[in-house]
C-alpha positions in Angstrom: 100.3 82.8 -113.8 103.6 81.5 -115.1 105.1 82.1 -118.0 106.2 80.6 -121.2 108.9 81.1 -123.2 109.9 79.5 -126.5 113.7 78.7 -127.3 115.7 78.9 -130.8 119.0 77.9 -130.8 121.6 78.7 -133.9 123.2 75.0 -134.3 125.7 77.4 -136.6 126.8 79.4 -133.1 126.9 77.1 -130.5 130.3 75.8 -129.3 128.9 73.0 -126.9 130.1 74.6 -124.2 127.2 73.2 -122.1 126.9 76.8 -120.3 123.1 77.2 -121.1 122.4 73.9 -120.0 124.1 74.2 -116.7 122.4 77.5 -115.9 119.0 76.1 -116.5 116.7 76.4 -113.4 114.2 73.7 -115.4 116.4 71.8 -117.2 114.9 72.7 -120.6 118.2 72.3 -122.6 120.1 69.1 -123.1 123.8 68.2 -125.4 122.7 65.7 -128.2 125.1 63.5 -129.5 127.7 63.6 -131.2 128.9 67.2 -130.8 127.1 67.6 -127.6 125.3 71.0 -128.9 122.3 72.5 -126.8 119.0 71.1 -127.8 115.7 72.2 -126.8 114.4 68.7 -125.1 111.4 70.0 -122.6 110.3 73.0 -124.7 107.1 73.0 -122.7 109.1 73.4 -119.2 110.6 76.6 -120.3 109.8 79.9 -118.2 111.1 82.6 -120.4 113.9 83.6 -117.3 116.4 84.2 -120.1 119.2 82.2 -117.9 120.4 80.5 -120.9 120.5 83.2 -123.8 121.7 86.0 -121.1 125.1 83.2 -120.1 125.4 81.8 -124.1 128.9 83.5 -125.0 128.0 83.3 -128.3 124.4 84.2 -128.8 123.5 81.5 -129.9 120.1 81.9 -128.0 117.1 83.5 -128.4 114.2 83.4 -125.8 110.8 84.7 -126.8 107.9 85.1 -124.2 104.9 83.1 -125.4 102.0 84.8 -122.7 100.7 83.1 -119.5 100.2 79.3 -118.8 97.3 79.1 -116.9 
């Protein structure tokens, strides 16, 4: 079974250095206009690898496993 993670991101933190969305296997993340900072836009495509809040250089990222999607 796969699984699920769920993604909070601190607007406050992020630079919009785009890193987390670039590193994303799924392509969960996305810039939103008009400071281009990381938004969650496909929460429910997320697979808790921690890609994006292990690369963030500010910590603006926090992954949380949610259990199994069957």
């Amino acid at each position: 079974m796969a699984k699920r993670g769920i993604i909070t991101i601190d607007q406050r933190l992020c630079k919009s250095c785009g890193i987390c969305i670039e590193f994303c296997p799924r392509k969960v993340l996305a810039a939103e206009e008009p400071l281009m900072k990381a938004v969650v836009a496909r929460p429910e495509d997320c697979t808790a690898c921690l890609l994006c809040e292990l690369y963030c250089p500010d910590w603006a990222i926090n992954v949380e496993e949610a259990g199994d999607v069957r």
